[in-house]
TORVEXKE-216363 format. One line per 2 residues: their letters; for each residue x, z, y of C-alpha. Coordinates in steps of 0.02 Angstrom, whole numbers. Layout:
residues N
a) X:Z:Y; ...
end
This chain:
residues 379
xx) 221:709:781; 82:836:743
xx) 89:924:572; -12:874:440
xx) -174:959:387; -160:1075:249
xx) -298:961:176; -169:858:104
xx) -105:985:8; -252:980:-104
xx) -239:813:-144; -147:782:-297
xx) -217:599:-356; -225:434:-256
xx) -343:295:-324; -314:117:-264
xx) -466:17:-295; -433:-171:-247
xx) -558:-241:-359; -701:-366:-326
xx) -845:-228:-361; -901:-58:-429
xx) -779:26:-562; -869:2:-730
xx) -923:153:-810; -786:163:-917
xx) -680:185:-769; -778:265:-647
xx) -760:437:-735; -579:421:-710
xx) -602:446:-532; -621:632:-456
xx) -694:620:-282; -625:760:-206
xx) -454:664:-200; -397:515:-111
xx) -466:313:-115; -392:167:-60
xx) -489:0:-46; -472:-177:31
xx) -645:-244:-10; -753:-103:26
xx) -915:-213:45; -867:-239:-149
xx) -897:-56:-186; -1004:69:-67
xx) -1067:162:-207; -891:229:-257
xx) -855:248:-64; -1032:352:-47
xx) -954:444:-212; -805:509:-115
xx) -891:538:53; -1006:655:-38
xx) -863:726:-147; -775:770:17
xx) -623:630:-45; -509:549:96
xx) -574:363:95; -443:241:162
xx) -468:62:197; -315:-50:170
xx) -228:-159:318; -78:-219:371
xx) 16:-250:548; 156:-355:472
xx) 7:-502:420; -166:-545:481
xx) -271:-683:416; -342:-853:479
xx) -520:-800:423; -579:-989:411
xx) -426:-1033:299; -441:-904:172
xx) -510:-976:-6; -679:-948:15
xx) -692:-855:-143; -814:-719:-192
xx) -748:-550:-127; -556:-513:-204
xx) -384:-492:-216; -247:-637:-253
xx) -87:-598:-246; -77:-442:-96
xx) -226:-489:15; -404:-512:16
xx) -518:-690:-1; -629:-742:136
xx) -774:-646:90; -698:-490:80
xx) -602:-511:252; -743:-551:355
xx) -805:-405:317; -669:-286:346
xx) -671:-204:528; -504:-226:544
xx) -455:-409:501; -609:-456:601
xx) -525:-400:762; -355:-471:706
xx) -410:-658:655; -273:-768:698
xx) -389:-901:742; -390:-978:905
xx) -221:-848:929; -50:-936:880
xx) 44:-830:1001; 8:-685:868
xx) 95:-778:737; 272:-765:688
xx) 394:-934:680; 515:-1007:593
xx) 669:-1108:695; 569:-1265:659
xx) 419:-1211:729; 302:-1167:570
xx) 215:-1006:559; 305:-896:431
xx) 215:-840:263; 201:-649:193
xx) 368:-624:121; 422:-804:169
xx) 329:-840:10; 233:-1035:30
xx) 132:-1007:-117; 51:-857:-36
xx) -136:-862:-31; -192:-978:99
xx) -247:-926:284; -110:-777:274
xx) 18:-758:422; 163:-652:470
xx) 141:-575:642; 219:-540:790
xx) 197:-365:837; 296:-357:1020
xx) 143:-493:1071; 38:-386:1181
xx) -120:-470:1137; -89:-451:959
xx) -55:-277:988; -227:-237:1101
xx) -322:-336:944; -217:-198:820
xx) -305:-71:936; -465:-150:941
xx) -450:-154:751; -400:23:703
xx) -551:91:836; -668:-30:739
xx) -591:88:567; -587:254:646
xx) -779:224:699; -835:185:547
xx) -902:306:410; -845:226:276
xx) -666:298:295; -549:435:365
xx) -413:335:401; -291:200:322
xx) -164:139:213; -15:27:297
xx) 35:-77:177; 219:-189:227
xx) 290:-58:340; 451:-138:334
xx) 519:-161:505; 698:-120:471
xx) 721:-297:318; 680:-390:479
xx) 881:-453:490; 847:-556:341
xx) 811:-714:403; 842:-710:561
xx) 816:-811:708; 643:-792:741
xx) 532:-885:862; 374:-817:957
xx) 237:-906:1090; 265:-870:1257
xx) 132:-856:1361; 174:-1040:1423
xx) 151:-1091:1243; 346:-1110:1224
xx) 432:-1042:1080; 549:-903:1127
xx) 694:-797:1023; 617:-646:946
xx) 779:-495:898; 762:-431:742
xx) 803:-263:879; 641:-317:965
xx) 542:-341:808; 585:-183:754
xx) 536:-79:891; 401:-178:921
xx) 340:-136:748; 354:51:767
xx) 289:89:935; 136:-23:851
xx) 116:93:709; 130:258:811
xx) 9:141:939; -124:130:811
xx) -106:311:768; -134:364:931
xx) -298:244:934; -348:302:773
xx) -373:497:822; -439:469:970
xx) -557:348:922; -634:460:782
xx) -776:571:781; -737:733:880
xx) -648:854:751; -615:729:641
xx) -435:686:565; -373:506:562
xx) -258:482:397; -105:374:392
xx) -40:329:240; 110:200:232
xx) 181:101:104; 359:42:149
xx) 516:93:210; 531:275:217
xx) 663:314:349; 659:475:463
xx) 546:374:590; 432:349:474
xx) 427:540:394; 384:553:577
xx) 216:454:585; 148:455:414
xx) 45:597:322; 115:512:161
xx) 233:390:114; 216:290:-39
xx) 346:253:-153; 272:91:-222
xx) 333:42:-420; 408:223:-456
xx) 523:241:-588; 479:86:-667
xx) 377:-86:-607; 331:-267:-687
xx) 435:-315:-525; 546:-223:-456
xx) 698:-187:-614; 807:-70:-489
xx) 666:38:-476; 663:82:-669
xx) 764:254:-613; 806:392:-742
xx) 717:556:-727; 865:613:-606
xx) 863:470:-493; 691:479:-464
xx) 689:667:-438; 837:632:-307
xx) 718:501:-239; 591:630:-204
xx) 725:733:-136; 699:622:37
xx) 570:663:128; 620:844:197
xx) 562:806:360; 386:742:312
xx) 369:894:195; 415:995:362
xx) 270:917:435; 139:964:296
xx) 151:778:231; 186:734:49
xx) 264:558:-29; 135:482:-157
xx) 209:388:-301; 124:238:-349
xx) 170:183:-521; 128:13:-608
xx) 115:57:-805; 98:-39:-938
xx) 271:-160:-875; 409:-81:-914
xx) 423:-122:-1101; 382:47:-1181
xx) 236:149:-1232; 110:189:-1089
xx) 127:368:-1153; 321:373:-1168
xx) 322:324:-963; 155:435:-917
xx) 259:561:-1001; 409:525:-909
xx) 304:541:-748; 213:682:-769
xx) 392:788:-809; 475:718:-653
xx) 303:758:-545; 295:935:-603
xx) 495:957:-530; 449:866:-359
xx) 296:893:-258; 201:726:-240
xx) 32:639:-256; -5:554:-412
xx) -51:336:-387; -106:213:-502
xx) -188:53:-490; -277:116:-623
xx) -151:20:-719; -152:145:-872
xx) -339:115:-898; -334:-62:-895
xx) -138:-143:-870; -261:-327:-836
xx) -316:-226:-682; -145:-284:-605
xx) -104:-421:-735; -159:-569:-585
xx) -76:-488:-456; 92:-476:-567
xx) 82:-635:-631; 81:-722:-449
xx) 208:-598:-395; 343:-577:-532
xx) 469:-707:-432; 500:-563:-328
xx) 589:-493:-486; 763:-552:-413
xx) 841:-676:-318; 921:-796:-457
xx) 740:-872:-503; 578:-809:-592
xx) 607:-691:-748; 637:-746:-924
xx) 540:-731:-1072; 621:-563:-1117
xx) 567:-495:-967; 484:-321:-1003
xx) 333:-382:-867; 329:-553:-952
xx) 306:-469:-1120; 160:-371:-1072
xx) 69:-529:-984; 100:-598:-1140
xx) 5:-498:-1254; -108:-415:-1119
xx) -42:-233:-1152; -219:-127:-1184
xx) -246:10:-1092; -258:193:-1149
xx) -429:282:-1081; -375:449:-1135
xx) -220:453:-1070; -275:376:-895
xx) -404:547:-885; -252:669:-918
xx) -135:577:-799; -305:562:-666
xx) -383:729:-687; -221:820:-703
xx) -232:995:-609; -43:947:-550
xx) -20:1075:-425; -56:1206:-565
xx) 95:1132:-681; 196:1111:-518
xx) 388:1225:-569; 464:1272:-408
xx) 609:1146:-325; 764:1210:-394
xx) 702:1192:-573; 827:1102:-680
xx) 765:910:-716; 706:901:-891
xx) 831:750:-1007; 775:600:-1034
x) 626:525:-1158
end
């Protein structure tokens, strides 16, 4: 794969804005718009978009090859986010579920041995109207392309996130059923699914550059597994709940784990590309300072980019999302009231403004100590 433009090297903060309309004014001077935006319902926000395109910001619009909607199924709320996807009125207005709209298209859709279409994350109570896909269909894959050109034409945005890049957890529940084109259901390898899945993503790279303006980059960012294939198609890789999460309790590392964790991604660094840490503060059960803290020291030992939900603002921001989501938490049932997430639902942890503008307007490649620095002890 090509190396990544030094552009990315002057990116040191990540803003992911999946909120139903403009940043109040509170928050809006939390963003600098010379860095990097992510957004799924960016009908909900075009001044902050116009923001960015004039501050010379990467703009990327959030999708996902591993689920696609059934627009007319979707609650037809007012534009939002419940639970990992957008309503109705945000998705109809997103170039790239419009071209992927299961509708009319159940040979796109992934099955389960008894014939029902299978849910994000095999979760039921997902939000309606949301399917898992089946990326070896070629159909499915033209409307990916279809999709992605619909993106890169667009001046909204410079590229995209990939959010559920997780082709290699496909063994989990395995078999699998697909539509033939007779309309009979047919095995679908989790070997199959897999490779299916990556020649889509480098697919809809390929699409995406040549689809954009003349001289103009398309951006990949991907949120998911981070194996060498991956380092290999990505400009970043996200490391989603780092060091500590209202979901995730293995990912509450120590400042040596997580520096090791950074440690991985030698051959996206040897491409120009960078992993971006996305944090979720405000759940782990201790200050928002003590873990901002935490972050900051491990970030100055280990090149990254900086991501937040915007969580140290405003924990609430996330406080839906985590509350429909914290059965992920582990596999022996939903959490218990001592839960560190559970505890800051609870009491609807309040946010710290000043410390969200150090963390967001840090000048982090200036604090940055070279890579064989000694990690710092613990908080």
């Amino acid at each position: 794969m090509a190396d990544v433009p030094s552009r990315l090297r002057e990116i040191d903060i990540c803003y992911f804005w999946f909120q139903t309309g403009e940043p109040e004014a509170a928050l809006r001077r939390l963003f600098r718009a010379d860095q990097m935006l992510v957004v799924s319902c960016p009908e909900a926000c075009p001044q902050l978009l116009a923001d960015f395109g004039r501050g010379g910001g990467l703009r990327l619009l959030y999708i996902s090859i591993y689920k696609a909607p059934l627009l007319a199924q979707l609650p037809p709320d007012a534009p939002g986010w419940k639970g990992g996807s957008p309503a109705r009125a945000s998705a109809e207005q997103n170039p790239f579920w419009r071209q992927v709209n299961l509708q009319g298209h159940p040979e796109w859709i992934l099955y389960s041995t008894a014939g029902q279409p299978r849910r994000p994350f095999d979760d039921p109570n997902y939000m309606p109207g949301w399917q898992r896909t089946a990326p070896s269909v070629a159909h499915y894959q033209e409307a990916v392309a279809r999709g992605i050109q619909a993106v890169a034409q667009d001046g909204r945005f410079d590229g995209v996130y990939l959010d559920n890049f997780i082709p290699g957890r496909c063994g989990q529940a395995l078999p699998w059923l697909v539509l033939d084109d007779t309309g009979h259901y047919k095995n679908c390898p989790v070997e199959v699914y897999t490779e299916a899945f990556y020649d889509l993503t480098r697919h809809l790279r390929q699409r995406g550059q040549s689809a954009s303006p003349a001289g103009k980059y398309f951006w990949l960012v991907i949120n998911g597994e981070c194996d060498p294939r991956a380092q290999a198609l990505a400009d970043s890789l996200v490391i989603e709940s780092f060091m500590f999460s209202w979901a995730w309790p293995g990912s509450r590392l120590t400042d040596a784990a997580a520096l090791e964790k950074l440690g991985q991604f030698e051959s996206l660094r040897a491409r120009g590309g960078r992993p971006t840490v996305l944090c979720y503060f405000g759940f782990s059960g201790h200050p928002l300072r003590q873990d901002a803290t935490r972050v900051r020291r491990v970030l100055q030992q280990g090149d990254a980019i900086f991501a937040d939900m915007l969580t140290l603002a405003r924990p609430a921001l996330l406080s839906s999302f985590a509350r429909a989501n914290l059965k992920q938490s582990g596999h022996a049932g939903p959490p218990g009231p001592n839960h560190p997430a559970v505890a800051a639902l609870a009491h609807e942890l309040p946010g710290d403004l000043e410390l969200a503008r150090e963390m967001y307007n840090a000048p982090w490649a200036a604090v940055r100590r070279p890579r064989h620095s000694p990690p710092h002890g613990e908080v």
